[in-house]
C-alpha positions as CSV (number, residue, x, y, z in Angstrom):
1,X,0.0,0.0,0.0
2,X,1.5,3.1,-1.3
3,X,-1.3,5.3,0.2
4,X,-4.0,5.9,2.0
5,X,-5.8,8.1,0.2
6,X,-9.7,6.9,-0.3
7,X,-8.6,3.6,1.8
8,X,-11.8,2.6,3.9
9,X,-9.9,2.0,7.3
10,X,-11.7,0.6,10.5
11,X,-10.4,2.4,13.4
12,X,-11.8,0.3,17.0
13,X,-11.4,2.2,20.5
14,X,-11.1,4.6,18.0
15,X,-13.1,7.8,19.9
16,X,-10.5,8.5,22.3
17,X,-6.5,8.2,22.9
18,X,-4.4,6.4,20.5
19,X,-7.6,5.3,18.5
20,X,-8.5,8.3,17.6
21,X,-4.7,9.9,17.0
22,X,-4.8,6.9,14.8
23,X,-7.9,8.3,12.9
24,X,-7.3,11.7,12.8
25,X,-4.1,10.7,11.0
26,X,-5.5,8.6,8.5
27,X,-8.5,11.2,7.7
28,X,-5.9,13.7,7.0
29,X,-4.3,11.4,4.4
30,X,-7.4,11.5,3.0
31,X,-8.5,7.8,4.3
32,X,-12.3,7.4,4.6
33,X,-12.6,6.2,8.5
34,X,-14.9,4.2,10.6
35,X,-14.6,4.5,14.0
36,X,-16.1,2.1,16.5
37,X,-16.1,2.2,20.2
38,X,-18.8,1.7,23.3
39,X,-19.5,6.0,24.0
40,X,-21.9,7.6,21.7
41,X,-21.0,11.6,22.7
42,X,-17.1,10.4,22.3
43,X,-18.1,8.7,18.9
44,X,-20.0,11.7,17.8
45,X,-17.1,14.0,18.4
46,X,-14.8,11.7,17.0
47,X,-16.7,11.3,13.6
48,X,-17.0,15.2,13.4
49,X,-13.4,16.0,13.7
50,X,-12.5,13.0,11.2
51,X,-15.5,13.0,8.7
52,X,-15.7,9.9,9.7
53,X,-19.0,7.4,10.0
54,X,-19.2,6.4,14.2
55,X,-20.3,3.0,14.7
56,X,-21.9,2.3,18.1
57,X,-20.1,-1.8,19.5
58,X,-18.7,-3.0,22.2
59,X,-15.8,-5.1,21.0
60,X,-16.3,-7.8,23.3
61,X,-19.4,-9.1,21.9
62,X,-19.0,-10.7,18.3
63,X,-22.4,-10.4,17.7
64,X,-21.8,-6.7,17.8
65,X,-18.9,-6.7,15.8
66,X,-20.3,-8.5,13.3
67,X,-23.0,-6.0,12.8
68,X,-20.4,-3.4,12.7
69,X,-18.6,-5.0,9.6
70,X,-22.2,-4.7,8.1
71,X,-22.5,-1.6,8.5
72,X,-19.2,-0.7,7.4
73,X,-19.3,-2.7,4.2
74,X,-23.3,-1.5,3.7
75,X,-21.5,2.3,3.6
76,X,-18.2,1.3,2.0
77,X,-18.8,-1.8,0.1
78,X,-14.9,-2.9,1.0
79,X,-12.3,-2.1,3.4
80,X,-8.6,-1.5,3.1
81,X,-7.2,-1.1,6.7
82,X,-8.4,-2.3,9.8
83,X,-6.7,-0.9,12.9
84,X,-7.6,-3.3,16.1
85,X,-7.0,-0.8,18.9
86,X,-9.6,-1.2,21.8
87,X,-8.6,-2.3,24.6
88,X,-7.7,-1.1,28.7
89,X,-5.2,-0.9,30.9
90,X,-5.6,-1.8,34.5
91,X,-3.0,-2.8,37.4
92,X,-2.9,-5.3,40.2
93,X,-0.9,-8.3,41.8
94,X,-1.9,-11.6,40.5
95,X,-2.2,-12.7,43.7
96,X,-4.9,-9.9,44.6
97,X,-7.0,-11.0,41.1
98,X,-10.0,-12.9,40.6
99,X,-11.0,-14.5,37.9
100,X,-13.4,-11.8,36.8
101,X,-10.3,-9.7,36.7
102,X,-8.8,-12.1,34.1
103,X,-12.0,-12.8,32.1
104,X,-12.4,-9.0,31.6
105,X,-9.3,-8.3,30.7
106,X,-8.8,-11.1,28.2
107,X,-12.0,-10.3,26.3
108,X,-11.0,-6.4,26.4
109,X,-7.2,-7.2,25.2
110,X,-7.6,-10.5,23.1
111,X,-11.2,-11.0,22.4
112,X,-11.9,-7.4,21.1
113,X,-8.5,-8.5,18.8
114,X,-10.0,-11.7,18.0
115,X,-13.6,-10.6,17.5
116,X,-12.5,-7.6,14.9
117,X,-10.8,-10.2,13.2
118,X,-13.7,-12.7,12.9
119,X,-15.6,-9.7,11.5
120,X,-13.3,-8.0,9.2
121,X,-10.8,-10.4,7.7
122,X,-12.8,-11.9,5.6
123,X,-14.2,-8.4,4.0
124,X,-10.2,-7.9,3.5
125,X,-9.4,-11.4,2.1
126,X,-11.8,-10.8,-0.5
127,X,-10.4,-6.9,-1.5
128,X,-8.2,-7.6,-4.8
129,X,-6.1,-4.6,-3.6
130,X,-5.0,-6.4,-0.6
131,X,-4.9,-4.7,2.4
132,X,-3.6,-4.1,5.9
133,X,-4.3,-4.6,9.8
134,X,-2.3,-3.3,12.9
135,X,-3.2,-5.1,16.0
136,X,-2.5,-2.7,19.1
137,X,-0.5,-4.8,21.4
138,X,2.1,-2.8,24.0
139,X,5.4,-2.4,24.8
140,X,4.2,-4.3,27.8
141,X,3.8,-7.2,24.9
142,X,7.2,-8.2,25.0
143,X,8.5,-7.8,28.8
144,X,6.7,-8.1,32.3
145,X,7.1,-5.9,35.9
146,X,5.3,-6.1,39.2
147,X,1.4,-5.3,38.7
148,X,1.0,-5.7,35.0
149,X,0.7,-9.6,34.7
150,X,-3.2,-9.3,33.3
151,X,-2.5,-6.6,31.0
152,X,0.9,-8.1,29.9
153,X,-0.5,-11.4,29.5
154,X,-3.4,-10.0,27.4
155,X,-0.7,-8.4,25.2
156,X,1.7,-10.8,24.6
157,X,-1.3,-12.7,22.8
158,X,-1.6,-10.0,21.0
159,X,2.4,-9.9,19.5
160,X,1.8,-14.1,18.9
161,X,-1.5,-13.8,17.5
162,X,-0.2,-11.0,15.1
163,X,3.0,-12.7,14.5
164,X,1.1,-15.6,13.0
165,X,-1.3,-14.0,11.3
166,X,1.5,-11.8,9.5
167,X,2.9,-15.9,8.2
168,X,-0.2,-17.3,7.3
169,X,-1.7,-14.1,5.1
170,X,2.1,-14.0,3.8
171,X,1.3,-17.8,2.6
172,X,-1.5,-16.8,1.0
173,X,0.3,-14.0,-0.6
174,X,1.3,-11.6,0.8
175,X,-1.9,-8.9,0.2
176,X,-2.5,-8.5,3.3
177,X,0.0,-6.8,5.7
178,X,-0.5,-7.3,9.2
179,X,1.6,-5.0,11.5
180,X,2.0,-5.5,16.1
181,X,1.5,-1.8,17.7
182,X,3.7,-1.7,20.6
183,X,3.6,1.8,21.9
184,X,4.7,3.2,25.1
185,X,3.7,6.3,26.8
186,X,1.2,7.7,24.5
187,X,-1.4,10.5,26.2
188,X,-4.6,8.0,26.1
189,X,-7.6,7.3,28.4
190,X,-6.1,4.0,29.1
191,X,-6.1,5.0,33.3
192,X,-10.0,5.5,32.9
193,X,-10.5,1.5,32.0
194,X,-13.0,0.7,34.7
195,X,-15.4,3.4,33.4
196,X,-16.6,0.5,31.0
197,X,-16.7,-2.1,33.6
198,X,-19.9,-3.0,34.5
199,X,-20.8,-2.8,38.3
200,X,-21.3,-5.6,39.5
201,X,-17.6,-6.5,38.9
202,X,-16.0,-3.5,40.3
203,X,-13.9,-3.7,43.9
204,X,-11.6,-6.4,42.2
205,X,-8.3,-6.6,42.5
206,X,-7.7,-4.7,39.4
207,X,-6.7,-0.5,39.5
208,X,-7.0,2.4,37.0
209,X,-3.4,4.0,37.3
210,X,-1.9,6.7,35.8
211,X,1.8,5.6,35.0
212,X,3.2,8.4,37.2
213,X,1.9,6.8,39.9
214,X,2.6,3.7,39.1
215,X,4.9,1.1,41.0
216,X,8.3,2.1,39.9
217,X,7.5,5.7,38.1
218,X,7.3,7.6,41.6
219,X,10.4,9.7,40.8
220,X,10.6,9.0,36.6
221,X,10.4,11.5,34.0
222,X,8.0,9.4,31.7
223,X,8.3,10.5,27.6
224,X,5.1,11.0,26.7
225,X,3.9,11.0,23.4
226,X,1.1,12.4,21.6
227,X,-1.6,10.2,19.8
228,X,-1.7,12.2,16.7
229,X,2.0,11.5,16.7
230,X,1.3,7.8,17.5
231,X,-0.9,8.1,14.8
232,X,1.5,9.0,12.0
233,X,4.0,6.3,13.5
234,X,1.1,3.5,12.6
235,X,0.6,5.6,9.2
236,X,4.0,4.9,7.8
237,X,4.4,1.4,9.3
238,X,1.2,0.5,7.0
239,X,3.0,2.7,4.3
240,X,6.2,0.4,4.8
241,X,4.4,-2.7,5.6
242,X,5.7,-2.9,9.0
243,X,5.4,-6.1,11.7
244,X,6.7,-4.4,14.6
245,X,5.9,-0.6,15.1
246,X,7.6,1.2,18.4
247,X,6.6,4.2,19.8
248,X,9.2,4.6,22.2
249,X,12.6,2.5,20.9
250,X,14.5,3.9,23.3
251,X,12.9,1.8,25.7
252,X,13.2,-1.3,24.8
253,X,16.4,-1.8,27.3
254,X,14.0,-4.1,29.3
255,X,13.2,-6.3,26.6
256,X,16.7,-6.6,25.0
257,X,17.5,-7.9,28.4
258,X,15.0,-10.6,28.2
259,X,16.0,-11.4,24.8
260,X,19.7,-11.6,25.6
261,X,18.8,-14.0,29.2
262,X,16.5,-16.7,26.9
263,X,19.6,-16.5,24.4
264,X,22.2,-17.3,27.4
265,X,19.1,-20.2,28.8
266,X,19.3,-21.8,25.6
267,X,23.3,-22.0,25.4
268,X,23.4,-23.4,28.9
269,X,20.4,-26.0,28.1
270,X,22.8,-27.2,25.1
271,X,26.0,-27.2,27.4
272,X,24.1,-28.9,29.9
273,X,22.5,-31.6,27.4
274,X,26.1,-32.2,25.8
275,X,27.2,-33.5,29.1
């Protein structure tokens, strides 16, 4: 894809944070956007700064979805780009979560992925002119830390699911680009995740955090980014038909560590097997 000009592109969790950064980017190069997300005022205004055509769903529910895709293609008749964004962000020791905690985050994080998938990739198989997705996983999707064990679980599903994906549409072809979102700090709504929750399930062992108050952040000067800036990042990694897309490279030091401690596991393991 050598533009995005007239693309269709699905945008979900797109109202708000990185979603709609992601959205505003792609209107701008002239994409025609959808935007889907659960909060019709935030969809409202989303679609009037965008030009784009809000879509009431809650991507948890593939029944919703579903309808979504309908709706889109009823408007559209095709896609080009679906961005799989929606998703929350809250904090807590595993020890402190029920499973409540874990079923809501892994249909926010993995199911909403999963769902848009079930709805979408078909519509995209069946474009001649190919197409793209960008799954938004983290940069928590390829290292862990005290109190992120839901959300980092949820996201390294993500990377693996998207990983795969990328090999299996590359068998069929290669039309289809698939591209992992891994951003960091990025100015979102991501610490107001239990707004969604229903109440019944609240008073878990789950937290909305800011990251500044976060274990470890007390006395860190945290890079924040932008979402319009995230947004052109995912722009040219759909340009350049990108797997892995970083927001924050400089970063990374965490999971370069990890990397370079399974390398030094498997030498050992091969020592140790040698006798």
């Amino acid at each position: 894809m050598d533009s995005v000009t007239a693309k269709v592109a699905v945008i979900t969790g797109g109202s708000s944070g990185i979603g709609l950064g992601i959205a505003r980017r792609l209107a701008t190069r002239g994409a025609r956007v959808a935007i889907i997300g659960r909060n019709q005022e935030a969809l409202d205004r989303a679609a009037a700064e965008t030009g784009g055509f809000a879509i009431r769903a809650d991507m948890t529910e593939a029944e919703e979805v579903r309808d979504a895709a309908e709706q889109v293609l009823d408007r559209f008749g095709h896609i080009d780009i679906l961005i799989n964004n929606a998703g929350i962000g809250p904090t807590g020791r595993m020890a402190d979560m029920s499973l409540a905690d874990w079923k809501w985050l892994l249909d926010a994080n993995v199911w909403s992925v999963i769902n848009g998938l079930d709805a979408f990739l078909p519509a995209l198989r069946e474009n001649a002119e190919g197409g793209h997705i960008v799954n938004t996983s983290s940069i928590s999707g390829m290292f862990t830390a005290p109190t992120i064990a839901g959300y980092a679980t949820t996201k390294y599903a993500v990377v693996a699911l998207s990983e795969t994906l990328a090999q299996e549409l590359a068998q069929e072809g290669g039309k289809i680009g698939v591209s992992v979102f891994l951003p960091g700090p990025v100015r979102s709504n991501i610490h107001l995740s239990s707004r969604n929750r229903s109440s019944d399930q609240r008073g878990s062992g789950l937290k909305d955090t800011r990251l500044e108050d976060a274990e470890g952040f007390e006395n860190v000067t945290i890079p924040w980014m932008d979402a319009d800036d995230a947004g052109d990042i995912v722009v040219e990694a759909i340009l350049s038909n990108r797997l892995y897309v970083w927001t924050h490279p400089e970063g990374t030091a965490p999971i370069l560590d990890r990397f370079r401690a399974i390398e030094a596991s498997i030498r050992d393991s091969a020592a140790m097997l040698k006798g």
